[in-house]
C-alpha positions, 0 to 999 in steps of 0.5 A, a space after each residue: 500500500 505504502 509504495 502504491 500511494 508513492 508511485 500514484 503520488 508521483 505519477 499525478 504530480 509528473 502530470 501537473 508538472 508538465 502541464 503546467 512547465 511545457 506551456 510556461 517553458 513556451 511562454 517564456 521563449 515567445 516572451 523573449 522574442 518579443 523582448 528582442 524584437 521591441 529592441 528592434 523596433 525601437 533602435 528603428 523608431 530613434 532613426 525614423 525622424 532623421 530620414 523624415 528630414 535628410 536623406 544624405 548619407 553622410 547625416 544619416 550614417 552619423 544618425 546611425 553610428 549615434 544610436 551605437 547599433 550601427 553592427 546591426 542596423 542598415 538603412 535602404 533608401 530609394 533612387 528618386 528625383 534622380 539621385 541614386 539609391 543609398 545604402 548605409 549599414 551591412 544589408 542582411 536581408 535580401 533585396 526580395 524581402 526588403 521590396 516587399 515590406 516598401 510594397 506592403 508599407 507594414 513593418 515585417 520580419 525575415 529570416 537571416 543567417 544567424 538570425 532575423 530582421 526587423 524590417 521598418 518602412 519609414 515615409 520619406 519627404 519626396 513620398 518615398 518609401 525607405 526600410 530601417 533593417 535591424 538584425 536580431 541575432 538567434 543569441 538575443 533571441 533566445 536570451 535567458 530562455 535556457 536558464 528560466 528552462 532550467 529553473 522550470 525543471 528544477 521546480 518540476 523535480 523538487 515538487 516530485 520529490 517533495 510529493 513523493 515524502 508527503 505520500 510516503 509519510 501518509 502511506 506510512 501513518 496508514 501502513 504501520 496501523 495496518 501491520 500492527 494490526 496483522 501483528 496483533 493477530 498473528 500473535 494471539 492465533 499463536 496464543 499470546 493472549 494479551 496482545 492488543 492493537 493501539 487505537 492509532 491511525 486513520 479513522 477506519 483503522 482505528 475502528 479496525 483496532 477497536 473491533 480487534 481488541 473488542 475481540 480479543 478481550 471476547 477470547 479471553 474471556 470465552 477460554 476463561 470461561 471454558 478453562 473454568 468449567 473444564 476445571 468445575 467439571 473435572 472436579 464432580 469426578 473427584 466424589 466418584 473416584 473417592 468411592 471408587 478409591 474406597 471401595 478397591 481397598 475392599 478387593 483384596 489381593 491378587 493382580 485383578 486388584 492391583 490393576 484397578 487400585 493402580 487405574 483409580 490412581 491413575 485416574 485420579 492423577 489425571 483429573 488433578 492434571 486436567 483441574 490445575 492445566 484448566 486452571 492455568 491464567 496463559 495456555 501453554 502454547 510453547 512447542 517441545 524444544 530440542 531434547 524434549 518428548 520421551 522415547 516411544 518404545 517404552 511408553 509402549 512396552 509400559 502401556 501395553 503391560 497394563 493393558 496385557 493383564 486385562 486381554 489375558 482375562 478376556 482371552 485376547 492375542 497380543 502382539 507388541 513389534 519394533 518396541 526393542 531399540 529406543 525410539 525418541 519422539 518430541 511428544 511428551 510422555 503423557 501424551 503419548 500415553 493417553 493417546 494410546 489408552 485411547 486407543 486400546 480402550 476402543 479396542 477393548 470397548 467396541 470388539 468383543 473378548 477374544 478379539 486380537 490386537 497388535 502394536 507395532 512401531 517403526 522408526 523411519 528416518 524422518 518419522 515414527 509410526 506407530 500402528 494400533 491394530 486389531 482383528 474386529 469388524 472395523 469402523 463404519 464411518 472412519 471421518 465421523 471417527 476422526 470428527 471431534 464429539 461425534 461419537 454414537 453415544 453408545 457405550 460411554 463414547 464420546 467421540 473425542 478418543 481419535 481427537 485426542 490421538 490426531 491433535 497429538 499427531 498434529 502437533 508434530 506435523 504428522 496426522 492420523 489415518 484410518 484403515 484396513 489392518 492385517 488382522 482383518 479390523 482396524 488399524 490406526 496409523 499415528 504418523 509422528 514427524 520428528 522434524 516438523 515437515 509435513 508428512 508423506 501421504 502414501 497410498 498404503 493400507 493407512 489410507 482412509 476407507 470405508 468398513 463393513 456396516 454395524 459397528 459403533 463409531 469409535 
């Protein structure tokens, strides 16, 4: 914006410029020529009387040589009452021009080498017509014309000039508003919640700011708000987890009570993490840095020892592959872990005992890939899946396990798909970067297809 208003600024005041000098630059150079000619005319004007009165030639060259212009001036007398033509002064014109301007009795101008002439025709005493011939040279003419030209040109490029600072100087009292603006904006899409616009600037802009901040301030309060029921929410579950808590006191010993004391546990660390990050007055929105996440391999071999106690009651295979070397991931531990759960809680929540399942994570070399599969009926709908809270209500779901796992994915530039597997059912691919590009969508058995009917969305 800021150089457009430059180069429209220049191109209105190149016109008005040369508008105005071109018609003035001509004005002057005629005014010039006029300026020379009245000379002329008035060194004719000073011998005018004498050859009203003589027409000796020796009275009329001291005329001449009094008027100090005798260079430039030459006086052509007619023959007449039988006395011979006199010519005083260097005669530039020629005889043709000079016969005319006796015949037509009017003063007149001739072209000349070096320049022009003034021819002047003055009555004589015997009724004779004689011309007075001033010589006008080119350089007289054109006297000053090249200076005032010059001035002109100068005048002409200082008020370019000084129009292109006045535009740059308004293009930049509008620019900065506007990229403070977009500044503003991009900083609270990146979460920085107290970023503000000043109310500065033209008029729109300054109702743009108001609007912006008006907005902002509606933001803030709108995550406020939910980070506030998201914490009243989480803590009703307490009362609940306390009875439970309470109650597997009561179950004795065995591995079937260990594993739902430890799960009440965990519960309960859960919804005391989800109560103080609700509470939080500035959302997290820092990305891992260099060092940061956990190494995959043992989340999974650590989840999937949960999980094998309760497949070994119903009667599940379970396959655990690629977990035998670390294998780093910038995804937090407990990230990683409740994605999983997740989705081994799909599993055992929508496929019957004795269904199969497997884990298999690959190490690439930009790219982790972890496949969570089982050999169910599959998924009915894979998108409404992967849709956040459009889950089928049945059996407690809520639609928002596949969320959790894609905005896990997402946060590293990687995605989620859902397929086939080799099982027969479903297999989740968790595409993990590991440098942030974007990740390579292939055509393999990840792709998204449709399943068989009659299965709940997950």
């Amino acid at each position: 914006m800021r150089w457009a208003l430059v180069k429209v600024c220049v191109a209105v005041t190149t016109m008005v410029v040369v508008a105005f000098a071109v018609p003035l630059g001509l004005v002057i150079k005629e005014m010039a020529r006029d300026r020379a000619f009245s000379n002329a005319e008035r060194q004719a004007a000073a011998i005018a009387p004498a050859l009203s009165i003589t027409t000796d030639r020796d009275e009329l060259e001291r005329v001449v040589a009094s008027a100090g212009s005798d260079a430039q001036m030459a006086v052509h007398i007619p023959a007449a009452d039988g006395k011979p033509a006199v010519e005083i002064g260097e005669r530039r014109a020629v005889a043709k021009d000079v016969a005319m301007t006796r015949r037509l009795g009017r003063a007149s101008t001739a072209e000349v080498p070096g320049g022009s002439a003034l021819l002047q025709p003055v009555a004589l005493s015997s009724g004779e017509i004689a011309v007075i011939e001033v010589y006008v040279p080119e350089a007289e003419v054109s006297n000053g014309v090249g200076t005032a030209w010059a001035v002109l040109a100068a005048v002409g490029a200082a008020l370019i000039v000084g129009s292109v600072a006045v535009a740059d100087r308004l293009g930049v009292r509008m620019v900065q508003p506007a990229q403070r603006l977009a500044e503003s904006a991009h900083e609270l899409g990146e979460g920085k919640l107290g970023s503000r616009v000043p109310e500065e600037g033209p008029t729109e802009l300054r109702q743009a700011a108001v609007a912006f901040n008006s907005m902002a301030d509606q933001v803030v309060q709108l995550l406020a708000n939910e980070r506030e029921l998201a914490a009243d929410l989480s803590h009703r579950l307490r009362t609940p987890l306390t009875v439970l808590r309470l109650n597997t006191a009561s179950l004795g010993d065995g591995p079937a009570a260990e594993q739902t004391r430890a799960a009440v546990e965990q519960l309960e660390r859960e919804v005391d993490t989800i109560i103080r990050t609700a509470r939080e007055s500035k959302p997290q929105t820092a990305a891992i840095g260099v060092g940061a996440g956990c190494d995959a391999s043992e989340v999974v071999r650590e989840r999937m020892d949960f999980w094998s106690a309760l497949a070994e009651d119903e009667g599940r295979k379970v396959r655990v592959a690629g977990v035998d070397r670390p294998c780093r991931i910038p995804v937090a531990r407990a990230d990683l872990a409740a994605a999983l759960d997740a989705l081994l809680g799909n599993v055992f929540r929508h496929t019957p005992e004795g269904t199969a399942f497997a884990v298999d994570v690959h190490n690439a070399e930009d790219a982790v890939i972890v496949l969570v599969s089982d050999a169910g009926a599959g998924i009915v709908d894979p998108e409404a899946a992967m849709a956040r809270g459009r889950g089928s209500g049945n059996d407690g779901s809520t639609g928002l396990g596949l969320d959790i796992v894609r905005r896990l994915a997402e946060s590293t530039g990687g995605d989620v798909r859902i397929g086939s597997s080799v099982l027969g059912g479903t297999e989740v691919r968790i595409w993990i970067q590991l440098d942030g590009r974007a990740p390579v969508r292939s055509g393999h058995r990840g792709s998204v297809r449709r399943r068989r009917r009659g299965v709940a969305v997950r």
